[in-house]
C-alpha beads as a LAMMPS data file, in Angstrom:
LAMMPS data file: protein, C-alpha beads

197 atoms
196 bonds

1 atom types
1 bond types

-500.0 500.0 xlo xhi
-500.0 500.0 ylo yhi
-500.0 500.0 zlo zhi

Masses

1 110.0

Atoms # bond

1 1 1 -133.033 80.469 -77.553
2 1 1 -131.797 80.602 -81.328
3 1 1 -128.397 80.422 -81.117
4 1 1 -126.934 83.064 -83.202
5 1 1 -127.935 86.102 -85.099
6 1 1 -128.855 86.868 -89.026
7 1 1 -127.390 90.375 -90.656
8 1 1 -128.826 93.461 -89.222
9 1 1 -129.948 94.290 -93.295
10 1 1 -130.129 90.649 -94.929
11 1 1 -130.191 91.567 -98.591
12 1 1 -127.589 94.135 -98.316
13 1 1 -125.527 92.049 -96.400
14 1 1 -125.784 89.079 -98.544
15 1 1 -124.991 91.008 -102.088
16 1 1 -121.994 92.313 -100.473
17 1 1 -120.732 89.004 -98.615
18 1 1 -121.713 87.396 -102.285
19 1 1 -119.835 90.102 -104.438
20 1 1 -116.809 89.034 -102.013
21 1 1 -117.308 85.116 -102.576
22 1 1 -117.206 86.054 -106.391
23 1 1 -114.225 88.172 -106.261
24 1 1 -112.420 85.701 -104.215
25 1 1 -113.233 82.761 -106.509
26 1 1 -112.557 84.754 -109.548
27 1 1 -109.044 85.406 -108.249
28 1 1 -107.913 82.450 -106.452
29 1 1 -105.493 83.192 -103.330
30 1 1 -106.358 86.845 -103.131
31 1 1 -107.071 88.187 -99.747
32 1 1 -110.733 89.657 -100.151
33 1 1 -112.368 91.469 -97.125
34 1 1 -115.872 90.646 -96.592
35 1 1 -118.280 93.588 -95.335
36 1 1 -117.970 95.372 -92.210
37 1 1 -121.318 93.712 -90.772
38 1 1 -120.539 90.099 -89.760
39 1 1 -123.191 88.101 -88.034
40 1 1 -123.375 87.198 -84.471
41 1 1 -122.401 83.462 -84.869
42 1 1 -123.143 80.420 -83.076
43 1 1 -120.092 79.334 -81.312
44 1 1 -117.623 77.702 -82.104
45 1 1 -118.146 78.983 -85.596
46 1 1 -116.482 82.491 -86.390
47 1 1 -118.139 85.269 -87.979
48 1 1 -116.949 85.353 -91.439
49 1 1 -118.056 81.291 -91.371
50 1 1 -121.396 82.309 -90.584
51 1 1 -121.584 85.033 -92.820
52 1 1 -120.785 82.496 -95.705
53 1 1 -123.223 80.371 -94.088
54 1 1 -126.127 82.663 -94.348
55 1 1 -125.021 84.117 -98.099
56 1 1 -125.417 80.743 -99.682
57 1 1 -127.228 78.027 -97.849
58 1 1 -130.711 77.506 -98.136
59 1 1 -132.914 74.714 -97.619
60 1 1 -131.522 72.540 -100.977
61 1 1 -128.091 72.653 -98.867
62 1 1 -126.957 69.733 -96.804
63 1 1 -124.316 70.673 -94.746
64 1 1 -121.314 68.363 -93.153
65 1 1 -119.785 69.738 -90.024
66 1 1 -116.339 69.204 -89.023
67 1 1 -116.706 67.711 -85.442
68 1 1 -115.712 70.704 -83.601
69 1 1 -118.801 72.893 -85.218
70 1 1 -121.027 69.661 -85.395
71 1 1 -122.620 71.176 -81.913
72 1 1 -126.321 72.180 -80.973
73 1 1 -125.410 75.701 -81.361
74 1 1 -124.016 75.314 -84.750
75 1 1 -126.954 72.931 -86.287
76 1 1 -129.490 74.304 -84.701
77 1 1 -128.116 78.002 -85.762
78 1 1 -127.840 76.785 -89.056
79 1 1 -131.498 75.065 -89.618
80 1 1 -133.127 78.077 -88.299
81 1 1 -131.326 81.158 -90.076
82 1 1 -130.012 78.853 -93.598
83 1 1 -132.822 76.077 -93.265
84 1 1 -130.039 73.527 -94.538
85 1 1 -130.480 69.846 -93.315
86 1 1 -127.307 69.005 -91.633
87 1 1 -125.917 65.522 -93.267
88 1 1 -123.506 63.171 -91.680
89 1 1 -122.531 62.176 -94.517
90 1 1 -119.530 64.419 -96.499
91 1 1 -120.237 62.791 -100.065
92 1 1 -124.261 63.892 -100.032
93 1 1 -123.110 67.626 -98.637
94 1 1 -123.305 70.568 -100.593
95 1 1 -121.651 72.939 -98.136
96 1 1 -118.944 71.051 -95.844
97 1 1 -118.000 73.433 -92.837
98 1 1 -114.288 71.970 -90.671
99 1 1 -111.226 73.417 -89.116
100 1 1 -108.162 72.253 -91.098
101 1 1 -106.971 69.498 -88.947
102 1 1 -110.622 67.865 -89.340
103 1 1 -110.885 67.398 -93.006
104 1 1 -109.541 64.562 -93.416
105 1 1 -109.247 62.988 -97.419
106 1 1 -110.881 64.890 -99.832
107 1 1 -112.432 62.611 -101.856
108 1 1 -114.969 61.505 -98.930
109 1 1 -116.706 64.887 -100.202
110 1 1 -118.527 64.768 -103.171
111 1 1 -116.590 65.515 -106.060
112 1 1 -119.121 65.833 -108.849
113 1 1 -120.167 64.002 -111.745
114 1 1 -118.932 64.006 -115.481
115 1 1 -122.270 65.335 -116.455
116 1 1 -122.695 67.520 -113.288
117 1 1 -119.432 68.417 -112.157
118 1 1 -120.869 71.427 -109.893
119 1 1 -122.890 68.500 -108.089
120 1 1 -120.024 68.843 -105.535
121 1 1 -118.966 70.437 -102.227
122 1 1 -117.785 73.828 -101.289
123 1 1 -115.459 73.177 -98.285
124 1 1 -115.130 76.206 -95.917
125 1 1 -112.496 76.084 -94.046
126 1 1 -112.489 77.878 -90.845
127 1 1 -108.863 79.067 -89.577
128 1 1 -106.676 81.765 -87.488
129 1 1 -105.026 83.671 -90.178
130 1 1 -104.581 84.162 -93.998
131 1 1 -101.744 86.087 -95.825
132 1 1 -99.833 86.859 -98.831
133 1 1 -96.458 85.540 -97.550
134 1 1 -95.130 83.563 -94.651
135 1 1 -92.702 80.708 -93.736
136 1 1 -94.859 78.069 -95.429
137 1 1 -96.461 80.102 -97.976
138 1 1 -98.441 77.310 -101.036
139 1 1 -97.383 79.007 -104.870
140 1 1 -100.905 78.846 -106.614
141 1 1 -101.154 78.600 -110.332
142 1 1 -104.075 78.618 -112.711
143 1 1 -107.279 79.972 -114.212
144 1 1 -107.801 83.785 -112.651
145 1 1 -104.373 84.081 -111.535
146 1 1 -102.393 86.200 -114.333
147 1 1 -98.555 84.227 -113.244
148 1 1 -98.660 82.726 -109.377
149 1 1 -100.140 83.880 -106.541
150 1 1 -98.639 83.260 -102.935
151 1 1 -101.047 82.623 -99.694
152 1 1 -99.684 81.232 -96.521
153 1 1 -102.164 79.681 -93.855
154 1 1 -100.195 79.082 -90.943
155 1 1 -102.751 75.714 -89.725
156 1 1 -103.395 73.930 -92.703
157 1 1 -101.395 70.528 -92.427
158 1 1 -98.962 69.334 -95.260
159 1 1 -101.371 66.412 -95.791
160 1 1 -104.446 68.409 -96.619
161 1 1 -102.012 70.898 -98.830
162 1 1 -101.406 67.407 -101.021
163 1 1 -104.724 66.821 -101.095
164 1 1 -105.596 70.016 -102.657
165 1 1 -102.856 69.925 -105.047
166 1 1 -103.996 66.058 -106.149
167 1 1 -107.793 67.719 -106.237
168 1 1 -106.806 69.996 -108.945
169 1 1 -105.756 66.604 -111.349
170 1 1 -109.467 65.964 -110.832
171 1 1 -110.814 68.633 -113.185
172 1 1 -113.927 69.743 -113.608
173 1 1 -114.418 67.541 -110.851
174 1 1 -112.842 68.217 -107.400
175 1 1 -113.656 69.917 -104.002
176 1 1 -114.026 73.383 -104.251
177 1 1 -112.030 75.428 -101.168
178 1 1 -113.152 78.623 -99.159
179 1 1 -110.820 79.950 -96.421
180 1 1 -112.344 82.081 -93.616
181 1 1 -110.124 83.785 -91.018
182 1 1 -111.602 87.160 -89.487
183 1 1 -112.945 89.159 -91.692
184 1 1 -111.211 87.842 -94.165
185 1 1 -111.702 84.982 -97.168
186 1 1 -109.652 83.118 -100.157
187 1 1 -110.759 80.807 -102.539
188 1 1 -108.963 77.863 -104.066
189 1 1 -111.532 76.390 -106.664
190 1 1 -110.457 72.858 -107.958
191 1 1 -108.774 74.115 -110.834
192 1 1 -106.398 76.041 -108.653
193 1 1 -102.985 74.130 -108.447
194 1 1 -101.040 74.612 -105.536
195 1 1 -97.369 74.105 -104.291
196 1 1 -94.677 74.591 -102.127
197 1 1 -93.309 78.313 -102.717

Bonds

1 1 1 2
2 1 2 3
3 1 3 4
4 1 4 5
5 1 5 6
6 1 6 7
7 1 7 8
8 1 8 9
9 1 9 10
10 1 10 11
11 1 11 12
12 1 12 13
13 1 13 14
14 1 14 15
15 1 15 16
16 1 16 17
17 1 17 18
18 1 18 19
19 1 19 20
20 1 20 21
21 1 21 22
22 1 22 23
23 1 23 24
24 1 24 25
25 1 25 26
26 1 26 27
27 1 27 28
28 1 28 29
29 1 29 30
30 1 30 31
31 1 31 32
32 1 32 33
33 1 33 34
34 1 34 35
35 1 35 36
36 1 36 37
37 1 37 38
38 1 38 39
39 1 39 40
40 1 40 41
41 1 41 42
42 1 42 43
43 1 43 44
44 1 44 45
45 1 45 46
46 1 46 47
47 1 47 48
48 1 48 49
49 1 49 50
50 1 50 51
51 1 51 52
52 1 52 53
53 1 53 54
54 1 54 55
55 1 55 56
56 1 56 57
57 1 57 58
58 1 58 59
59 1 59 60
60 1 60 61
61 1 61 62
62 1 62 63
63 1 63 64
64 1 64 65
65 1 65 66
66 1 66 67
67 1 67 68
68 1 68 69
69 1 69 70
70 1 70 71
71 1 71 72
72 1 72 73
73 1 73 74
74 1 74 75
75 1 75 76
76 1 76 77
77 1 77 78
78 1 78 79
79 1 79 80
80 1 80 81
81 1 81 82
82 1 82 83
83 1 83 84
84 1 84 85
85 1 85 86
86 1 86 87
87 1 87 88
88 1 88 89
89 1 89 90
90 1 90 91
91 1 91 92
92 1 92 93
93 1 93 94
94 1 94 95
95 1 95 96
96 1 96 97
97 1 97 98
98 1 98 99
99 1 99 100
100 1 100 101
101 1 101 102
102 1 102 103
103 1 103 104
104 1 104 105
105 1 105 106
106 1 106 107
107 1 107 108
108 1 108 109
109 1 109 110
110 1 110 111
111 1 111 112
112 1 112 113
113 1 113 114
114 1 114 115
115 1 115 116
116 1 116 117
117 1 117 118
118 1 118 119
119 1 119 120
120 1 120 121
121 1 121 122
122 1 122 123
123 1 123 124
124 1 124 125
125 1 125 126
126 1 126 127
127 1 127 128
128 1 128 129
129 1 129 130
130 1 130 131
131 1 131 132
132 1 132 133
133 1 133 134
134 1 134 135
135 1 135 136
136 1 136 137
137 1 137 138
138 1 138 139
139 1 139 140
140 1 140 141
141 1 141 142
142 1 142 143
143 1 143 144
144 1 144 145
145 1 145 146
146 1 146 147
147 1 147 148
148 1 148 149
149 1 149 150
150 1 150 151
151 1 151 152
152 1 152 153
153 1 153 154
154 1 154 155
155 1 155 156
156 1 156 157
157 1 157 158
158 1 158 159
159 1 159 160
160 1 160 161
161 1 161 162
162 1 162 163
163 1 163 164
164 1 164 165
165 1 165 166
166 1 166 167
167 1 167 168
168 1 168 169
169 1 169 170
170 1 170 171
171 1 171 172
172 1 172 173
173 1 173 174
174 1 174 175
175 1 175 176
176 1 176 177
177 1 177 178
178 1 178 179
179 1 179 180
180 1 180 181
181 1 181 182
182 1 182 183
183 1 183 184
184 1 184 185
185 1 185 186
186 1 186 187
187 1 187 188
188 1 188 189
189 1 189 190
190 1 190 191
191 1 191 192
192 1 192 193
193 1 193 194
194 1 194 195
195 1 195 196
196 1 196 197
């Protein structure tokens, strides 16, 4: 058995979850809803994880799994709807997949190249919630964001919050973030510089 299942109506599904990744990378810490249809994942990976999943890998995607989604279910899900080869490796992964407390140090993912800086990984970062305000809301700053932008993610750690804010000295290299909660997504590329609000 295949663990998981694709969208209902793949290329209407994907154009929408893509439009979403765009609008939420164009406008860093905005809340962007993906499309009603999420995919049956393979557990433990949530829907909106998945959906991102099948949207942009393909078989030119290695993918690093956090160890709490690097199960059967999850690889195997992923090979047979993406076709990605799953890499243990974080620096040769195009598409790194964790829960915040599994990250870890940034710069163990690839972080680009002076003359390929987009030869590095997308984290996606699977957690509970994602909001506009909260007790320990980050103050983002940067390209696409017209004066600061405020997003609170109640389980990200203080120590991977540094880390992004040290990843955005790395420009045009870095890590580039997705956050998936729900139905929900936000974006932090590397340019995005974040700090306590």
């Amino acid at each position: 058995m295949i663990p998981g299942a694709g969208f209902r109506e793949p290329p209407v599904a994907a154009q929408g979850h893509f439009r979403a990744l765009l609008d939420a990378m164009a406008h860093p810490g905005r809340i962007v809803p993906l499309m009603a249809e999420q995919p049956e994942p393979p557990l433990p990976m949530e829907g909106a994880a998945f959906a991102v999943a099948l949207t942009l890998l393909d078989h030119e995607t290695p993918v690093w799994l956090g160890p709490s989604l690097h199960v059967p279910a999850v690889a195997d899900g992923l090979r047979f709807h993406c076709g990605c080869p799953i890499t243990a490796d974080p620096a040769t992964a195009a598409f790194a997949f964790a829960v915040p407390e599994e990250v870890g140090r940034l710069d163990r993912f690839a972080q680009g190249t002076a003359d390929y800086p987009d030869r590095s990984t997308t984290l996606v970062l699977q957690v509970r919630a994602l909001a506009g305000e909260g007790p320990r809301a980050m103050r983002l700053t940067g390209p696409g964001i017209e004066t600061a932008h405020m997003l609170f993610v109640p389980d990200v750690p203080d120590q991977l919050w540094a880390e992004l804010a040290a990843n955005a000295d790395l420009y045009p290299l870095g890590v580039d973030l997705v956050v998936v909660a729900g139905g929900l997504i936000a974006a932090l590329p590397r340019s995005t510089r974040v700090e306590p609000a």
